[in-house]
N, C-alpha and C positions, 0 to 999 in steps of 0.2 A: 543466462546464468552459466557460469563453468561449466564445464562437462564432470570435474573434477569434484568440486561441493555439490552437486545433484547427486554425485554417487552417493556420498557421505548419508542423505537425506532418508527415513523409511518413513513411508505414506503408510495410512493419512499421519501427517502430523500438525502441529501450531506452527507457524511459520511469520516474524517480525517482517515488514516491510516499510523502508521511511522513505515518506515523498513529500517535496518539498514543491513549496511553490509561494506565490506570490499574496500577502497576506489580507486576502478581498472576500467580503460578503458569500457566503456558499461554498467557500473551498471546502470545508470540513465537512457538509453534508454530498456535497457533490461526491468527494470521493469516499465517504462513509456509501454511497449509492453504490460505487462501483466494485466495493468489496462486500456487499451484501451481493452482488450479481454471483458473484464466486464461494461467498460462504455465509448464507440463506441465515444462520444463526448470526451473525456478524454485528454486534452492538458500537454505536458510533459512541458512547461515553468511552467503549473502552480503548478509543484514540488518546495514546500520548503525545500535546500540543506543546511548541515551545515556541515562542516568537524569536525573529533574528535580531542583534545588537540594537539595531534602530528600527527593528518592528517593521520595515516591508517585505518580511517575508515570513511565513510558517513552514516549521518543521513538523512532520506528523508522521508517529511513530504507529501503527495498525498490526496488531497480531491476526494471521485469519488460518482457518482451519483449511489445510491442502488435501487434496486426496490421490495429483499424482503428479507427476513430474510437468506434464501438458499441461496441466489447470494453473500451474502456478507461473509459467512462458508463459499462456493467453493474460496472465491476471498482470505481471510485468509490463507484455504487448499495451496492455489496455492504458493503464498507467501511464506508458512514458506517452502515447500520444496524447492523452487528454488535455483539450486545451489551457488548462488552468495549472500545469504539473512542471515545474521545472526541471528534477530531478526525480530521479530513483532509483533507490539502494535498497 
């Protein structure tokens, strides 16, 4: 994340994250899992899903509740490696 829009940020706050990936069996729960690892409250309904022009991919929009500048890098960290994540913004 910038160094720049982190300053902007005051924790705890809600914080949008969209990650995209390939659109197969478990992607929405798998990373409904990984944002519950980070925000214990975290309800996977409240994922906004969109499918891509020809549906092989999903876009998934995830509000989760931050508490500091670190938690939301590891939450990032986590994201971009998971095998199933194409992107994230």
């Amino acid at each position: 994340m910038a160094e720049s829009a982190a300053a902007l940020l005051t924790f705890p706050c809600r914080f949008p994250i969209k990650v995209m990936g390939a659109h197969a069996e478990g992607f929405v729960a798998a990373i409904a899992h990984v944002a519950r690892a980070f925000d214990p409250g975290f309800e996977e309904a409240s994922i906004e899903v969109r499918p891509s022009r020809n549906g092989r991919y999903l876009g998934l929009t995830l509000t989760v509740q931050v508490h500091s500048r670190e938690q939301l890098d590891e939450l990032y960290r986590t994201l971009t490696t998971h095998p199933m994540v194409s992107v994230v913004l």
